[in-house]
C-alpha positions in Angstrom: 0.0 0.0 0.0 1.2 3.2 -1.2 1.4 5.6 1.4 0.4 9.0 1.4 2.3 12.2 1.7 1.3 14.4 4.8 3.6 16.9 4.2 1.5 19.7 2.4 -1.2 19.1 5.6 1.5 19.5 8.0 2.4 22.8 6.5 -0.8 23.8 6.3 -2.0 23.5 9.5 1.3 25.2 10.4 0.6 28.0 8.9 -3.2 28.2 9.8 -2.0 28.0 13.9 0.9 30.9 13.3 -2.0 33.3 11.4 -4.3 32.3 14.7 -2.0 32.9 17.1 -0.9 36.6 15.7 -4.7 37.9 15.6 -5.1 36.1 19.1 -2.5 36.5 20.8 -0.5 39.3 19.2 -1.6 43.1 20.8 0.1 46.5 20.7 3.3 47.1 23.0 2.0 49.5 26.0 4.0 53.0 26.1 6.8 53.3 28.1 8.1 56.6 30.4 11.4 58.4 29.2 12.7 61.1 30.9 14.6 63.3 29.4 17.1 66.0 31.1 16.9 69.5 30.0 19.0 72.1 31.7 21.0 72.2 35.1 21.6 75.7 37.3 23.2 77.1 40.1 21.2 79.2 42.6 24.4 80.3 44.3 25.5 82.2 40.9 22.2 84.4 41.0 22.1 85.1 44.8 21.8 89.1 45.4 22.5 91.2 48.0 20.0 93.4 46.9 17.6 95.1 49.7 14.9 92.1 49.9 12.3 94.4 48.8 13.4 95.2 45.5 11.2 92.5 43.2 13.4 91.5 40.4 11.7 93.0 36.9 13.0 90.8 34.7 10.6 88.1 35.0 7.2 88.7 33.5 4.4 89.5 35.5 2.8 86.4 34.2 5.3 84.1 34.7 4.7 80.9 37.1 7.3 80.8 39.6 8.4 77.9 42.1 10.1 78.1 45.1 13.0 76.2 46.5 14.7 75.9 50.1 18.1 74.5 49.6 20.5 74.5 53.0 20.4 78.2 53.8 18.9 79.4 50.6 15.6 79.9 49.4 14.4 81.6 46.4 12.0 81.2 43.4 13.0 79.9 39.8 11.0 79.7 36.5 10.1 76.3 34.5 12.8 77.7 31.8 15.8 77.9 34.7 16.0 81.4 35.6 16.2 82.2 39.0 14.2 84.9 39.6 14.6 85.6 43.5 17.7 84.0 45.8 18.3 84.5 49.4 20.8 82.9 52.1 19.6 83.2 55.6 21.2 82.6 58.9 18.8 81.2 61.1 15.5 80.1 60.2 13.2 80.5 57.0 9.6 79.4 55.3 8.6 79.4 51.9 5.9 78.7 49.4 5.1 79.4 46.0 3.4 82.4 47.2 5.3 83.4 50.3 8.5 83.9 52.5 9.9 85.0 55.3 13.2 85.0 56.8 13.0 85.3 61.0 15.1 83.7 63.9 13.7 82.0 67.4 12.9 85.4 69.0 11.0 86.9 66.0 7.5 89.0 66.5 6.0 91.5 64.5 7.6 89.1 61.2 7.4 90.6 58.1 6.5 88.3 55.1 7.2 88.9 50.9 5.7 87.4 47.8 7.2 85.6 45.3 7.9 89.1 43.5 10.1 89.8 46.7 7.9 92.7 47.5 6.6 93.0 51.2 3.4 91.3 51.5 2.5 92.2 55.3 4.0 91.6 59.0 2.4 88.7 60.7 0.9 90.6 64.0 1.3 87.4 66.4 4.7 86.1 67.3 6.2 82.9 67.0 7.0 80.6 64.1 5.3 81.3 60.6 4.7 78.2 58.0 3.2 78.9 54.4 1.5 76.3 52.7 0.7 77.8 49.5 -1.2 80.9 49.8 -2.0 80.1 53.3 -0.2 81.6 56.6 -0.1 79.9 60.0 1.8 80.7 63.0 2.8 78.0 65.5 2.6 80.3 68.6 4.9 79.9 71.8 4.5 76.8 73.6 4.0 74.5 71.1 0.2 73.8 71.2 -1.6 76.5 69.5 -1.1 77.9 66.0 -3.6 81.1 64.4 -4.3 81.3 61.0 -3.4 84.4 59.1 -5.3 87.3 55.9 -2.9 88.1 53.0 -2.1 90.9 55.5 -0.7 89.0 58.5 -3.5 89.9 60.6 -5.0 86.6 63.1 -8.2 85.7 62.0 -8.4 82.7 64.3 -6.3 80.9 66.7 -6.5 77.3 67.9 -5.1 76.8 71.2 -4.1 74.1 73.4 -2.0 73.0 76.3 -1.0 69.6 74.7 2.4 70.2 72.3 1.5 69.8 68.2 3.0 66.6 66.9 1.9 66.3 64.0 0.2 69.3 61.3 -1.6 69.9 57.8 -3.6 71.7 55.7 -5.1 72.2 52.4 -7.6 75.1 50.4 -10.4 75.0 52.9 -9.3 72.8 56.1 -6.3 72.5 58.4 -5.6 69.4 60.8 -3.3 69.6 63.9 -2.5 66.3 65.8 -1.3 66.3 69.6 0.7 64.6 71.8 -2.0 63.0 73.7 -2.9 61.2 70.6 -6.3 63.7 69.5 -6.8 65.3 66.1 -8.6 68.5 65.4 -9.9 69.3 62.3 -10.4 73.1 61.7 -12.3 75.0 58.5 -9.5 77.1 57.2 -11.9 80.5 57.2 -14.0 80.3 59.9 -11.6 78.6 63.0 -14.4 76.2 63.6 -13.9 72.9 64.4 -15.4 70.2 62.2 -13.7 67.0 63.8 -12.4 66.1 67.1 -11.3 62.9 68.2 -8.4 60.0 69.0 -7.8 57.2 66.6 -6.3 55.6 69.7 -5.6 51.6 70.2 -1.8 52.1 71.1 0.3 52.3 74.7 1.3 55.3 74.1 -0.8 57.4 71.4 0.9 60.4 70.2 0.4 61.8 66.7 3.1 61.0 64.4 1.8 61.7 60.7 -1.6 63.3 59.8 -3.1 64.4 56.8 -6.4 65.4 55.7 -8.2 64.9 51.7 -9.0 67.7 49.6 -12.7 67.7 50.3 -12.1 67.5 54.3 -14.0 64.1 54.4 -11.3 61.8 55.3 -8.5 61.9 57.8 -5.8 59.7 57.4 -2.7 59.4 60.6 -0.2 57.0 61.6 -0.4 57.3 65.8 1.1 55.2 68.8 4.2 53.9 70.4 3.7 50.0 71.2 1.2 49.0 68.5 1.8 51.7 66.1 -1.0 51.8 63.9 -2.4 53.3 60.3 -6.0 54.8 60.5 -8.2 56.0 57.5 -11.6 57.4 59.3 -14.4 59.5 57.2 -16.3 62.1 58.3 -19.5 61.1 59.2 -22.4 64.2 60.6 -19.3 65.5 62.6 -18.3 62.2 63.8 -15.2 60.0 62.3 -15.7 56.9 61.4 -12.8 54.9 60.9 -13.1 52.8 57.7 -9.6 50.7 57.6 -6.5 50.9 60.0 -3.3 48.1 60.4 -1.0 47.4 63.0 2.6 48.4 61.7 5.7 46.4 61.5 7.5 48.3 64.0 7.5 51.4 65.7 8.7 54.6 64.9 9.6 57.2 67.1 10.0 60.4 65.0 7.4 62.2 62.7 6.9 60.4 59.3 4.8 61.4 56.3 1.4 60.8 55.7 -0.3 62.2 52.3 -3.3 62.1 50.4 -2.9 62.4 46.7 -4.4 65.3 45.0 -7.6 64.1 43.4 -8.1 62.8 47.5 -8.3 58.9 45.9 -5.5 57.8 47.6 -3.5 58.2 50.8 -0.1 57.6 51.2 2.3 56.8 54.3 5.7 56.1 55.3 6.6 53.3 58.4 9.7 50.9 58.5 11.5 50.3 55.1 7.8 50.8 54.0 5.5 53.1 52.1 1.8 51.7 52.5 -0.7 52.9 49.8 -4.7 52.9 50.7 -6.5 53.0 47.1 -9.9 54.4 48.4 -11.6 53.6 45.2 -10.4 49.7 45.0 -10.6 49.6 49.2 -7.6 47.9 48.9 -4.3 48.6 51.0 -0.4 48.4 48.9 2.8 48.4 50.5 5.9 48.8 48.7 9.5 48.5 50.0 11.7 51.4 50.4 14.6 51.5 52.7 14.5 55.6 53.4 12.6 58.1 54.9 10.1 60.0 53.1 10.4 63.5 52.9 7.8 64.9 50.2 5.5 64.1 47.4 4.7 65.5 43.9 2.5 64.4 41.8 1.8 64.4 37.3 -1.0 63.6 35.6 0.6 59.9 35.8 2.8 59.4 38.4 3.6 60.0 41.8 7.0 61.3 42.9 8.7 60.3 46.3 11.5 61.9 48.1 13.5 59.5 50.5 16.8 60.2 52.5 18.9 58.1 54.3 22.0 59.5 55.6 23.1 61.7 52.9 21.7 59.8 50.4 18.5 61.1 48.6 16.2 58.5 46.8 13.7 59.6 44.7 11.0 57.5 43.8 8.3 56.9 40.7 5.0 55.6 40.9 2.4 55.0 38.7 -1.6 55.8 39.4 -1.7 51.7 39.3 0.5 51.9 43.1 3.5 50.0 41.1 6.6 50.9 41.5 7.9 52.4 38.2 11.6 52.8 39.0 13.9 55.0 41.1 17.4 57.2 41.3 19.9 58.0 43.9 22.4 60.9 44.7 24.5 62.0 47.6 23.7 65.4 48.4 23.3 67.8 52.2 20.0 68.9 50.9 17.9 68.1 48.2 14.4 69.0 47.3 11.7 67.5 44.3 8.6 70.1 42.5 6.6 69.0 39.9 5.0 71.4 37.0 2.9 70.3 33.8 5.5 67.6 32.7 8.5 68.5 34.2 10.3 67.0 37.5 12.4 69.9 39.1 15.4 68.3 41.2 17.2 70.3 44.2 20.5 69.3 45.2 22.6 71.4 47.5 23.4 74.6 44.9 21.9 73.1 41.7 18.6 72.3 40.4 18.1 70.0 37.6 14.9 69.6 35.0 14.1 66.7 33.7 11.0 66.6 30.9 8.9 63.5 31.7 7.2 61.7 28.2 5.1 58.4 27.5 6.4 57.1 24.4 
C-alpha cells in the first residue's frame, strides 16, 4: 500500500496556527516613560545682595514661579531655569510658592514677601510662621496652639491648646493639627471652627506621628502610637469619624513620618519601617511597597507619583504609577535636596543646583 504524503497538511495547518496565534494573541506594546534632562543651574550664581524688597523685573508679570529651600537658601525659579529671587539666611526661614519669610527664634512683629520679593505684610502674632501655598499659619509659643493668618498677617483665628502639636496639615479649605495626647482637630480654614475632634487611639502610648487630611475635608488619614503603632483612615460622618480601615505596623517609629493624600483625595499615602503603605480608596484595597528611606515629600503628574527619601546623605527619589506600582527610582548623595513637579516637568534640588528633567510616555 502506497502511502500518502502528509507533508503539504503539516504545513498547512502550520501555517493556519501561526495566522491564529498573531490575531489572538498578538496586541500593541504599551507606552513606556522616558525622561529626558533639560537644563541644570546654580542658585548660588544668581544670589543678590540686593535690599529684599526690591522684586526683580526681569521676570514677566505672568510668569509661574516655584520656590526652592536649599541648606540656607531659598528663592523662586522659572520652568525655563532662571532664578528669579535667591536669598541665604542665617537662622530660620519658610517658603511657598506664594510666600516667604526669613525670621530667627525670637522673632515677632515678622514681616513676610511674595514671590515678587515685594513686602506682602507683617504677621501681627509672634512665633514661628509656616506657608502652605497661599495660606499663613503661626505655630505660637508653647507649642500647642497655631492662628491662622489674611494676606495681611493679621490673626483671624487661633487654635489653642496646652498639649504640644506633633503632628500638622492643611489644604484650600481645612487645616488638621495632631497632639501629643494622641487627639486630632480638624479646623475650616476660614472660619476657625472645628469640624472633627477625636483619638484614633488603640496604642500604649498614642501620640500623633503623621496626619493628613483629603482635599474635600472628608477623610482623615494618621499614623499614631508607640507600642502597637497603627495606620488609621476614618471618614467624616455628621461630625463624627468613622474609621473605615486601620493596620497594626511592623515596627515602631519614634520620630514624625509622612502621611499624604494624593491630589484628586483617591489615595492616601504613608511612610513606616523600610515601607511606604498605599490605601487605594476607590479599589478599598491597601499596597505596601518596600523602600529602605525616609520619606520627605511628594509630587505628583498627571501619571505618576514622585517620592522623596533620605537616608543618611543619600537622597532616593521614587516613581510611581496611578496603578500603586513601582515604576523605577534614582539616587544621589547630596546635604540637601528638594523635588517640585509642573505640567511635565520633575524639578530636582541638590545642595546649589537644580536640575529639570521633561517626563514623556512614548
Amino acid at each position: 500500500m502506497k502511502k500518502r504524503n502528509l507533508t503539504p497538511v503539516y504545513i498547512t495547518s502550520a501555517a493556519v496556527f501561526i495566522i491564529l496565534y498573531i490575531i489572538l494573541a498578538a496586541h500593541p506594546l504599551g507606552k513606556e516613560y522616558c525622561f529626558s534632562p533639560d537644563w541644570k543651574i546654580n542658585v548660588n550664581a544668581n544670589e543678590t545682595n540686593a535690599p529684599i524688597s526690591d522684586a526683580l523685573d526681569s521676570i514677566p508679570l505672568d510668569e509661574e514661579l516655584l520656590h526652592f529651600k536649599l541648606g540656607q537658601t531659598i528663592g523662586y525659579f522659572t520652568k525655563d531655569g532662571e532664578v528669579a529671587l535667591c536669598k541665604s539666611f542665617p537662622s530660620k526661614a519658610s517658603i511657598s510658592d506664594s510666600y516667604f519669610s526669613i525670621y530667627n527664634s525670637q522673632a515677632q512683629n515678622i514681616p513676610f514677601y511674595n514671590s515678587r520679593g515685594n513686602q506682602a505684610g507683617t504677621i501681627s502674632a509672634s512665633g514661628f510662621p509656616f506657608f502652605d501655598d497661599d495660606r499663613i499659619y503661626i505655630f505660637l509659643p508653647g507649642g500647642g496652639s497655631f492662628a491662622y493668618c489674611n494676606h495681611t498677617g493679621s490673626v483671624e483665628w487661633t487654635c489653642e491648646s496646652t498639649i504640644p502639636i506633633t503632628a500638622f496639615s492643611s489644604n484650600s479649605n481645612y487645616v488638621a493639627a495632631g497632639y501629643a495626647d494622641g487627639s486630632i482637630k480638624v479646623l475650616d480654614n476660614h472660619s476657625g471652627q472645628i469640624q472633627i475632634s477625636f483619638a484614633p487611639g488603640g496604642s500604649d502610648n498614642p501620640v500623633l506621628l503623621g496626619l493628613d487630611i483629603s482635599p474635600n475635608g472628608e477623610y482623615v488619614a494618621s499614623i499614631s502610637g508607640l507600642n502597637k503603632q497603627r495606620f488609621v483612615l476614618a471618614h467624616k460622618e455628621e461630625n463624627q469619624p468613622k474609621i473605615l480601615f486601620h493596620t497594626f505596623l511592623s515596627s515602631d517609629l519614634n520620630r514624625r513620618t509622612f502621611v499624604k493624600f494624593s491630589a484628586d483625595g483617591q489615595k492616601v499615602f504613608y511612610n513606616y519601617e523600610n515601607h511606604l503603605g498605599i490605601y487605594d480608596l476607590q479599589k478599598q484595597k491597601n499596597y505596601s511597597i518596600w523602600i529602605d528611606t525616609k520619606i520627605l515629600s511628594m509630587e505628583e503628574t498627571e501619571d505618576l507619583f514622585f517620592l522623596l527619601g533620605k537616608k543618611d546623605n543619600c537622597y532616593t527619589v521614587y516613581i510611581i504609577e496611578r496603578t500603586n506600582v513601582l515604576e523605577g527610582y534614582f539616587s544621589f548623595e547630596a546635604d540637601s535636596a528638594f523635588i517640585k513637579t509642573c505640567d511635565n516637568y520633575l524639578f530636582t534640588g541638590k545642595d546649589e543646583t537644580i536640575s529639570r528633567i521633561t517626563i514623556l510616555k512614548e
